[in-house]
C-alpha positions as CSV (number, residue, x, y, z in Angstrom):
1,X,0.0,0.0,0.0
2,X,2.8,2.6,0.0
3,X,2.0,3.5,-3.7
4,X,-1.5,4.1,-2.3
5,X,-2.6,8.0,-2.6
6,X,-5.2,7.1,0.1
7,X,-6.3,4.4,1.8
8,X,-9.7,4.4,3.1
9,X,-11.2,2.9,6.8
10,X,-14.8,2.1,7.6
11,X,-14.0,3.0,11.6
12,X,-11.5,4.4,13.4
13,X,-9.9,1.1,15.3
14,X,-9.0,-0.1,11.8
15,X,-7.1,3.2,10.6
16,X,-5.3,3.9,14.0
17,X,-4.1,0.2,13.8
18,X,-2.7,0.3,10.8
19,X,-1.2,3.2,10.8
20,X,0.2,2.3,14.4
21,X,1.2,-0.8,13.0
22,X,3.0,1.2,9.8
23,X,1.4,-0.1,7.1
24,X,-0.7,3.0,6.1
25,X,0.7,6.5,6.8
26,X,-1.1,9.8,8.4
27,X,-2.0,11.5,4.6
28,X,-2.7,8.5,3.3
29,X,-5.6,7.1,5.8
30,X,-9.0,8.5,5.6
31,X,-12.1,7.6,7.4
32,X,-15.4,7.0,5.7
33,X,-19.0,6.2,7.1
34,X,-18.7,2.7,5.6
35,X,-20.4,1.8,2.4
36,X,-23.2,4.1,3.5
37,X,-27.0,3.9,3.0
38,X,-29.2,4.5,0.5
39,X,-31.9,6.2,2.9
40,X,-34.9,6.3,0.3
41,X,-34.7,2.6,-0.2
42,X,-34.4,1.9,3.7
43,X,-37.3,3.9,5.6
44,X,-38.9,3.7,8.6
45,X,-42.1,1.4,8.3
46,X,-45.0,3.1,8.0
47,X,-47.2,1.5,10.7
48,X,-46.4,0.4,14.4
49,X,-46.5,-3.1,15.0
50,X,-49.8,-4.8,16.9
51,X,-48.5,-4.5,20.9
52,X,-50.4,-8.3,20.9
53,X,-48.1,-9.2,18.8
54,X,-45.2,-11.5,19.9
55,X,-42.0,-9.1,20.6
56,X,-39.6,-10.3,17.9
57,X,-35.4,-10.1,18.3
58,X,-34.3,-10.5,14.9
59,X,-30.5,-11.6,14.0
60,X,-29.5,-10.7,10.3
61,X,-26.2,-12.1,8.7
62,X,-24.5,-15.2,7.2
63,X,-24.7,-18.0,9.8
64,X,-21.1,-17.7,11.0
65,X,-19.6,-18.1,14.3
66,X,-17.8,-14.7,14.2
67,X,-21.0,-12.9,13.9
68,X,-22.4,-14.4,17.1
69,X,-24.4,-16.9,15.9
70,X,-24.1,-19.4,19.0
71,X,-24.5,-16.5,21.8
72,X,-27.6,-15.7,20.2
73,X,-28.8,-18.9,20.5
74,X,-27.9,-19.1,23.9
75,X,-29.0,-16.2,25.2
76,X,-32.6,-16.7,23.8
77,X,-32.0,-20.1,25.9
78,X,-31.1,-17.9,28.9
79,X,-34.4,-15.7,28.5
80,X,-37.1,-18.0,27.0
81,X,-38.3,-19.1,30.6
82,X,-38.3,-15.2,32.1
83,X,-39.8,-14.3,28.6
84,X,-42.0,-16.9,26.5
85,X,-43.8,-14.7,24.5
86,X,-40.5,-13.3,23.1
87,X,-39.4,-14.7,19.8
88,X,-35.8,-15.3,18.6
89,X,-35.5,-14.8,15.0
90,X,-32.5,-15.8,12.5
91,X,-32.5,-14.3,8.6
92,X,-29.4,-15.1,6.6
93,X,-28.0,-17.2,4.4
94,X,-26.7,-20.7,5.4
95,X,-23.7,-23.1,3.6
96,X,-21.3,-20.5,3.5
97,X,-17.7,-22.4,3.1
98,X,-16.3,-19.9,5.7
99,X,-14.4,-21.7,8.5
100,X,-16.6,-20.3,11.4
101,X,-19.7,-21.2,9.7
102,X,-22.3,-22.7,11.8
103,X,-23.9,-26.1,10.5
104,X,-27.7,-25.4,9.8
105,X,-28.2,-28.9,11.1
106,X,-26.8,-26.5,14.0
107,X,-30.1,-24.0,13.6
108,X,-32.2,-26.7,13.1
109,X,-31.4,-28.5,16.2
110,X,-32.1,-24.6,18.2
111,X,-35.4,-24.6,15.9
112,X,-36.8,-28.0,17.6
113,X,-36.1,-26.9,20.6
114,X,-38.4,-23.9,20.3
115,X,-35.3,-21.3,21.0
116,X,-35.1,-19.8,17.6
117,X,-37.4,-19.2,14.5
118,X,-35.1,-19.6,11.4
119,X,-36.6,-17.9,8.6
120,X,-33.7,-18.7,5.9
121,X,-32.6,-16.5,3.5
122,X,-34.1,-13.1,1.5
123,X,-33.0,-10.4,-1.7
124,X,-34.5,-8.1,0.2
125,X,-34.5,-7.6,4.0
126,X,-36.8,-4.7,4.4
127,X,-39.9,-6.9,5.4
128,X,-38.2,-8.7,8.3
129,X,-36.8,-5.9,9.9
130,X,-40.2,-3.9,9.8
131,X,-41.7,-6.5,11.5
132,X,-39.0,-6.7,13.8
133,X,-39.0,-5.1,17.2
134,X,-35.1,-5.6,17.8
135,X,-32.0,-6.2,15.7
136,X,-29.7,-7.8,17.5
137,X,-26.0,-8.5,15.8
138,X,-23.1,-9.7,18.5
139,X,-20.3,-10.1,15.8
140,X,-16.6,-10.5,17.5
141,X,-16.0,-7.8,14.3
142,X,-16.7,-5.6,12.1
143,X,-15.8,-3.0,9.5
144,X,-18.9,-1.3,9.2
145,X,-22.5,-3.5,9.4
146,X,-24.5,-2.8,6.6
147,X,-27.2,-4.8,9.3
148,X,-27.0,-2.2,11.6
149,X,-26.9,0.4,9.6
150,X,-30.2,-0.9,7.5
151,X,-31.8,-1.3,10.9
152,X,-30.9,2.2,12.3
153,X,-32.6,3.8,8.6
154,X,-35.7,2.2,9.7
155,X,-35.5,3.2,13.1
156,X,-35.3,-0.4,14.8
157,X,-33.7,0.0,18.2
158,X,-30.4,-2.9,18.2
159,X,-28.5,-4.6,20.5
160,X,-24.8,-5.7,18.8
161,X,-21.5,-6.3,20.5
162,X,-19.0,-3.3,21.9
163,X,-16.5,-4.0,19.2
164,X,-15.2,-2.1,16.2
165,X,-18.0,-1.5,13.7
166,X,-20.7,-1.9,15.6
167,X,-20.0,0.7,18.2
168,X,-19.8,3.5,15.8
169,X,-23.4,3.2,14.8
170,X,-24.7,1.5,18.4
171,X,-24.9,4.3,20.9
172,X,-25.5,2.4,24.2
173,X,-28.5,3.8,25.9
174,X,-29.1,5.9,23.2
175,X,-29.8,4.0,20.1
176,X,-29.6,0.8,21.3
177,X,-27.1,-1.3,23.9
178,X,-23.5,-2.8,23.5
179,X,-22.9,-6.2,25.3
180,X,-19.2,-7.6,25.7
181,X,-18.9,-10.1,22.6
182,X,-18.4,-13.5,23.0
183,X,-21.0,-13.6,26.0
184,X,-24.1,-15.2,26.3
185,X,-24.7,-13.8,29.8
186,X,-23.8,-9.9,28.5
187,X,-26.5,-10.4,25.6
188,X,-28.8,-11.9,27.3
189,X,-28.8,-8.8,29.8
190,X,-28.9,-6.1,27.0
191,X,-32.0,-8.0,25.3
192,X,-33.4,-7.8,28.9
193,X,-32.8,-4.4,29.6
194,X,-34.4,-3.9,25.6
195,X,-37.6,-5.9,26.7
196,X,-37.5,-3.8,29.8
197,X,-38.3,-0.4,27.8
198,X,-41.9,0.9,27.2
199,X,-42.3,0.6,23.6
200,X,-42.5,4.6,23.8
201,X,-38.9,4.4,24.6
202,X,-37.8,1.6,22.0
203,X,-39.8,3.8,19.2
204,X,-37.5,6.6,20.7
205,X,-34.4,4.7,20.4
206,X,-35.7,3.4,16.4
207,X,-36.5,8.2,15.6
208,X,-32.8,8.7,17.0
209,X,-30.8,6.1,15.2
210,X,-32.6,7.0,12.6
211,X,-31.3,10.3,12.6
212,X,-27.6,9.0,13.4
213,X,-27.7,7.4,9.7
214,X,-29.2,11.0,8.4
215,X,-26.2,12.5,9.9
216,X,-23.3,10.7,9.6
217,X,-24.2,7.6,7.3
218,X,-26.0,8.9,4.1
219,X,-24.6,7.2,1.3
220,X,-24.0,10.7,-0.6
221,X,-21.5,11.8,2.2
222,X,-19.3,8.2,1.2
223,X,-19.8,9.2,-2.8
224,X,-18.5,12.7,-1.6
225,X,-15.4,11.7,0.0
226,X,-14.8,9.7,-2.9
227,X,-15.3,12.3,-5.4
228,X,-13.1,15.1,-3.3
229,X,-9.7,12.4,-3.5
230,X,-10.9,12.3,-7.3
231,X,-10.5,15.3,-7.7
């Protein structure tokens, strides 16, 4: 990368290791708001949920170890007893030949035991997350998650792991909670303390991400800085 007139980060952990590490120097590294969002295409849903309705966690993303999978899975095994009108959704695709993937005979095995609703694979997530009441993504990682930042455009409250990526768009308290990654127990609690909220408060949480992605993650500020080293 020294030929490199810039190099570009999707958060901050990324750029100050590398160029801590020497590999990218101080006027080449530039941070960008990840891939951004196309904010027309990903909008709030137009109508509140039925409060009969069954509260729904939903976890979005290839079935891979690294993004949590298995704490999910054990956390909704931690709260189905306090909670057993809360559902524990999965979306994403399965088979992957990535070396943390998780076997859907894996899923299917959480499915029969009634922890988890698997709901395979989509083109368009849009649906799912409207009907959602909670994203929930504890990856170990992350440059920037487009999950996280699709959920925050149409204002869905999250819970995802304090770790790089997810912490710039998870403000906890704010727009959502951070749990230490890797633990069932830590997840477990932030979905608690989500459940805990009125759903005044959660639809608060969804209006102010939702402005977080207006402000700092519109896919015309990415385009921008693109255009300025361009030029």
């Amino acid at each position: 990368m020294r030929k490199s007139a810039k190099i570009f980060f999707q958060n901050p952990d990324d750029l100050k290791l590398f160029v801590a590490g020497g590999l990218a120097r101080d006027e080449q590294a530039q941070l960008i708001p990840g891939s951004g969002i196309d904010l027309q295409h990903f909008r709030p849903a137009g109508t509140a949920r039925n409060g009969d309705e069954r509260f729904r966690f939903l976890f979005v993303g290839r079935l891979l170890r690294d993004k949590g999978l298995v704490e999910y899975a054990e956390a909704a095994r931690l709260l189905r007893s306090d909670w057993p009108r809360v559902e524990f959704a999965i979306l994403g695709f399965a088979g992957s030949d990535n070396r943390s993937a998780v076997p859907i005979a894996d899923v299917e095995r959480w499915r029969a035991e009634g922890i988890v609703t698997y709901l395979g694979e989509t083109g368009d997530v849009r649906p799912f997350i409207a009907e959602a009441d909670c994203v929930v993504l504890p990856s170990y990682r992350e440059g920037l998650p487009r999950t996280l930042l699709e959920a925050s455009a149409m204002a869905t409250p999250m819970v995802a792991s304090d770790v790089a990526g997810c912490r710039e768009i998870v403000e906890d308290g704010d727009t959502g909670f951070l749990c230490a990654a890797q633990s069932a127990e830590s997840l477990a609690e932030a979905m608690q303390a989500m459940l805990r909220l009125s759903p005044e408060e959660r639809a608060g949480m969804g209006a102010r991400a939702r402005k977080k992605v207006e402000r700092e993650f519109d896919q015309a500020l990415v385009a921008q800085a693109y255009l300025q080293v361009l030029q």
